[in-house]
VMD Tcl script that draws the C-alpha trace (Angstrom):
set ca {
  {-19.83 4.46 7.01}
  {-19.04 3.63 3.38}
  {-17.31 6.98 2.82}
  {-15.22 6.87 5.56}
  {-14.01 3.33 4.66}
  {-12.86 4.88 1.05}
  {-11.35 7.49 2.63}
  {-9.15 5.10 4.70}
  {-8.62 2.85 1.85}
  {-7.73 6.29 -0.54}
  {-5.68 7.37 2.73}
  {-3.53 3.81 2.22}
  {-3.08 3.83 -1.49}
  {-2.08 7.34 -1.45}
  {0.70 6.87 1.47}
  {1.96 3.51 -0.58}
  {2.51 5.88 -3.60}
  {5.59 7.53 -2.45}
  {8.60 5.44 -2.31}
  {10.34 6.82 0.93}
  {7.12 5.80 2.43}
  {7.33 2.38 0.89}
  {10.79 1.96 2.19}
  {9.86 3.35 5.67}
  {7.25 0.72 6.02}
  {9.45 -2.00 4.76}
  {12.15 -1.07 7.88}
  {9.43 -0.78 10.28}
  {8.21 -4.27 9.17}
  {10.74 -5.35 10.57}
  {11.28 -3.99 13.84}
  {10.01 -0.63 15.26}
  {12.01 1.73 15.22}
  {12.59 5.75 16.18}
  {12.39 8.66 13.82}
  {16.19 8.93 14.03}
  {16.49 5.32 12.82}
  {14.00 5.63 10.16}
  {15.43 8.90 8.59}
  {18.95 7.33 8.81}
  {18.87 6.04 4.95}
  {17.64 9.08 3.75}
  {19.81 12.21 2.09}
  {16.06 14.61 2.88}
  {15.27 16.85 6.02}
  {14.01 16.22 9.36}
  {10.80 18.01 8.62}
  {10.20 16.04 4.84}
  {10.28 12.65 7.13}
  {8.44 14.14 9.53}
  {5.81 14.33 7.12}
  {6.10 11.43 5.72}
  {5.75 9.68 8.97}
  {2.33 11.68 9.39}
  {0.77 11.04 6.32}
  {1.42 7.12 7.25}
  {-0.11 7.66 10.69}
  {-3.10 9.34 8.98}
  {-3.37 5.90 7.11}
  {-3.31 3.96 10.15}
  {-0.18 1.99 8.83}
  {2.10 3.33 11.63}
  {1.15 3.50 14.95}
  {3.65 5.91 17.24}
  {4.63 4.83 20.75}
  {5.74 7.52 23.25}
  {8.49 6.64 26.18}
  {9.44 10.00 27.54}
  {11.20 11.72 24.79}
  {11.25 9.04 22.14}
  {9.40 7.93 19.74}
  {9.02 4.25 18.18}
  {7.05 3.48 15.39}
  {5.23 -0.16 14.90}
  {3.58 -1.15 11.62}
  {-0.13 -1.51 11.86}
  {-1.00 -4.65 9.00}
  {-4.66 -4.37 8.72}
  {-5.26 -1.30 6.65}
  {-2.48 -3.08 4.63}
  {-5.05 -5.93 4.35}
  {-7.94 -3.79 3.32}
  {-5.88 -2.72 0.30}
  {-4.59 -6.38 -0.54}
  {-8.27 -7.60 -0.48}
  {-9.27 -4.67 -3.14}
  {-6.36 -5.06 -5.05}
  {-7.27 -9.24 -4.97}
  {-11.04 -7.92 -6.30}
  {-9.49 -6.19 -9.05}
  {-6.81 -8.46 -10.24}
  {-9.95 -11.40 -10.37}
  {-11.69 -9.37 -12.14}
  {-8.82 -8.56 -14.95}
  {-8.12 -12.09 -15.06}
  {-11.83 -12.99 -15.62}
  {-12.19 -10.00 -18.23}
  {-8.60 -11.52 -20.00}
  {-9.63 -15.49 -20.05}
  {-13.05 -14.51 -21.62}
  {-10.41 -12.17 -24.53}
  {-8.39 -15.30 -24.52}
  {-12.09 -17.90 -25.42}
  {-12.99 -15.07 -28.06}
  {-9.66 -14.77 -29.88}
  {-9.65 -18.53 -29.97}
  {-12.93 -19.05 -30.89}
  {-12.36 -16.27 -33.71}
  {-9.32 -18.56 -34.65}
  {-10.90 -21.56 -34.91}
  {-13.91 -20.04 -37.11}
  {-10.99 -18.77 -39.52}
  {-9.05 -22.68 -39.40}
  {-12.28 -24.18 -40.26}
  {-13.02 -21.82 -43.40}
}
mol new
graphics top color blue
foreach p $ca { graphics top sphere $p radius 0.5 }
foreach p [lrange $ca 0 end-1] q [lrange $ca 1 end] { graphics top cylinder $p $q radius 0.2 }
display resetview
């Protein structure tokens, strides 16, 4: 069970690496939309955001809706949450790790001032 969760969590880091994804995700935040609309803004191929549309359904972040011969895409928020919460773990943990730098430096300081 643990594995699969890091590969879903791996899955959601690695489609928010790419920038076309990133933007993708930002228009489909908004509203769904088709494949037409979403490749719109983009000067690459049918088939590159056609695979950039997979690799964010592989990471659960889009979720395709079929009516007849079109597509829509909706944006799917929790696996979005799963990465905020680790990225929250992490940046706690720097900011522990840099306020104990922060006591040492001015402890070191303050041992210098009173010399």
């Amino acid at each position: 069970m643990v594995k699969s969760k890091e590969t879903e969590l791996n899955r959601v880091f690695h489609a928010l690496a790419d920038p076309t994804r990133r933007a993708i995700l930002e228009h489909v935040s908004k509203r769904e939309a088709t494949v037409g609309e979403l490749a719109k803004p983009f000067s690459i191929s049918a088939p590159a955001i056609s695979k950039h549309l997979r690799v964010l359904e592989e990471a659960h972040l889009l979720k395709r809706i079929r009516s007849g011969k079109t597509h829509r895409f909706h944006l799917q928020t929790d696996p979005l949450r799963q990465a905020e919460k680790v990225i929250d773990q992490l940046a706690s943990y720097w900011s522990k790790r840099l306020d104990n730098l922060e006591d040492y430096l001015n402890n070191l300081n303050t041992k210098k001032s009173n010399k």
